[in-house]
C-alpha positions as CSV (number, residue, x, y, z in Angstrom):
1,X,12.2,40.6,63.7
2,X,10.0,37.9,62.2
3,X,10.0,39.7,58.8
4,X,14.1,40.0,59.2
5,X,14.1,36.5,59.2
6,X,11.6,36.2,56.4
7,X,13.8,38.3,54.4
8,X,16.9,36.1,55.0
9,X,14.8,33.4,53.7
10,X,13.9,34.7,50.6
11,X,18.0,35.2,49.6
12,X,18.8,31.5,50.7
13,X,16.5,29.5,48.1
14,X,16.7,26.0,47.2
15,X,16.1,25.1,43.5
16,X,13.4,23.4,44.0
17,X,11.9,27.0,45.7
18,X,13.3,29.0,43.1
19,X,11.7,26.4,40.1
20,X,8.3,26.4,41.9
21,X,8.6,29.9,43.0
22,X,9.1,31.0,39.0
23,X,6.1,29.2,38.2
24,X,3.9,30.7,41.1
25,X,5.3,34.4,41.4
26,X,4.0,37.7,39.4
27,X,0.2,35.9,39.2
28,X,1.7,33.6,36.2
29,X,-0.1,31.0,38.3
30,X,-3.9,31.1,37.1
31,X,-3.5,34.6,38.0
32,X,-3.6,34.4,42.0
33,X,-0.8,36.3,43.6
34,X,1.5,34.3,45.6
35,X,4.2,35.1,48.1
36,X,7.1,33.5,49.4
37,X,8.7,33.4,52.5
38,X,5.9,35.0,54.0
39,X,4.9,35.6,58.1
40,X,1.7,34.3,59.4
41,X,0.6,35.0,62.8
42,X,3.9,32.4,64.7
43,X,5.4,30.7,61.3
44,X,7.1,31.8,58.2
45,X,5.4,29.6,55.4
46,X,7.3,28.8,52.2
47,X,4.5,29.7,49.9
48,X,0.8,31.2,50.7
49,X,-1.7,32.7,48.1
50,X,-4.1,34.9,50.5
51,X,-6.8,35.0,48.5
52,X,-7.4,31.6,48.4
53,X,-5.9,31.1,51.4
54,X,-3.3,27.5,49.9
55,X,0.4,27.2,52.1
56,X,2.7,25.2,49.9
57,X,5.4,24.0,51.9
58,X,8.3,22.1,50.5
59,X,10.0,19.9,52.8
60,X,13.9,18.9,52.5
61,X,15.3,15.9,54.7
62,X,15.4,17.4,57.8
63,X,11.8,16.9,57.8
64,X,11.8,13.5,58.5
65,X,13.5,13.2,62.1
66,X,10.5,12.3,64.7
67,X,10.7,15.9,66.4
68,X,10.6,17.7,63.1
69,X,7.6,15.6,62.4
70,X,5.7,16.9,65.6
71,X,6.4,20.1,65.2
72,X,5.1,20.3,61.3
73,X,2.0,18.7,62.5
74,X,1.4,21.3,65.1
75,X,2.5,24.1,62.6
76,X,-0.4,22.6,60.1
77,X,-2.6,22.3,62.9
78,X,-2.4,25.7,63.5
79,X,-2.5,27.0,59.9
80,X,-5.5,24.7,59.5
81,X,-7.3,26.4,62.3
82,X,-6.5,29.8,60.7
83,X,-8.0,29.2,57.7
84,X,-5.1,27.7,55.3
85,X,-4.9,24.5,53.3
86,X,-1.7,23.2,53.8
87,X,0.0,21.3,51.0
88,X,3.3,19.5,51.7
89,X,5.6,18.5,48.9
90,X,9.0,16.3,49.6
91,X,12.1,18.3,47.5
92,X,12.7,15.1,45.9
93,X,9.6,14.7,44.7
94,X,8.8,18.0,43.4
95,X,11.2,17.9,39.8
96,X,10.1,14.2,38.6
97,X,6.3,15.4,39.8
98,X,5.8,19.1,39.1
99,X,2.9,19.0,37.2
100,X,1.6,16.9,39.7
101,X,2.9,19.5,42.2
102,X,1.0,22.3,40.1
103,X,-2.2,20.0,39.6
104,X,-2.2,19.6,43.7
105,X,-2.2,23.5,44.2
106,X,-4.4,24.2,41.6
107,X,-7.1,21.8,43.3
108,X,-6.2,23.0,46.7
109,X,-7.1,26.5,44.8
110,X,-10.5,25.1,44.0
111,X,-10.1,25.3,40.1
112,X,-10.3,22.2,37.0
113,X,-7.4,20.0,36.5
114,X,-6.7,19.7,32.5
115,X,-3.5,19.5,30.7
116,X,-4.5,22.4,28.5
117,X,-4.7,25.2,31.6
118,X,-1.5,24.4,32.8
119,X,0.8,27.4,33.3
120,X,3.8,25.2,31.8
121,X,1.6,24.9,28.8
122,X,2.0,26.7,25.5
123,X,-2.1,27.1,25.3
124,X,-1.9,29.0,28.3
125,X,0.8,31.3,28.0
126,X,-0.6,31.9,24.8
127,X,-4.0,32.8,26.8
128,X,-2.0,35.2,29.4
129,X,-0.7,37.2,27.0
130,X,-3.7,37.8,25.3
131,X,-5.7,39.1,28.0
């Protein structure tokens, strides 16, 4: 049922989901496999890389009332507790910032921040494609 829902997700996407989501999905992303939409254990998170064990979770407005507040703190409490680093990013903050955005998950990932690694970057497309 859980992975129903999941599914359903994946077909309603914001495009702020779909513009991160091109830059994480088929390991274009420092080469770590991401997945979106994704059950773990109670929640559907929007973004989780399981080998590194990052949640990237981008919130819209609705995340701002008091009880939706609560119950993203318990939900990060518990994907804490699970092993996951959980990185929030505000929609409207994710276009004017998205190399931030990308710097944040690559240091949640553990690896260097420099503008010549970026995925967006023409040095490093020019590195995937010759390996």
């Amino acid at each position: 049922m859980k992975h129903d829902f999941a599914r359903q997700l994946r077909h309603a996407r914001t495009d702020v989901e779909r513009k991160l989501w091109f830059a994480l999905r088929g390991r274009r992303f420092h080469r770590f496999k991401f997945r979106r939409r994704q059950p773990t254990d109670s929640y559907i998170v929007d973004f989780v890389c399981f080998e590194t064990r990052p949640v990237v979770e981008l919130d819209g407005g609705q995340h701002g009332g008091k009880g939706h507040q609560a119950y993203d703190a318990d939900r990060t409490r518990h994907l804490k507790a699970n092993g996951f680093r959980v990185l929030r990013f505000a929609n409207h903050e994710v276009n004017p910032n998205f190399e931030s955005v990308l710097d944040g998950i690559a240091l949640a990932i553990g690896l260097p921040i420099w503008a010549g690694a970026r995925p967006s970057s023409p040095w490093y497309r020019s590195r995937q494609r010759a390996r």
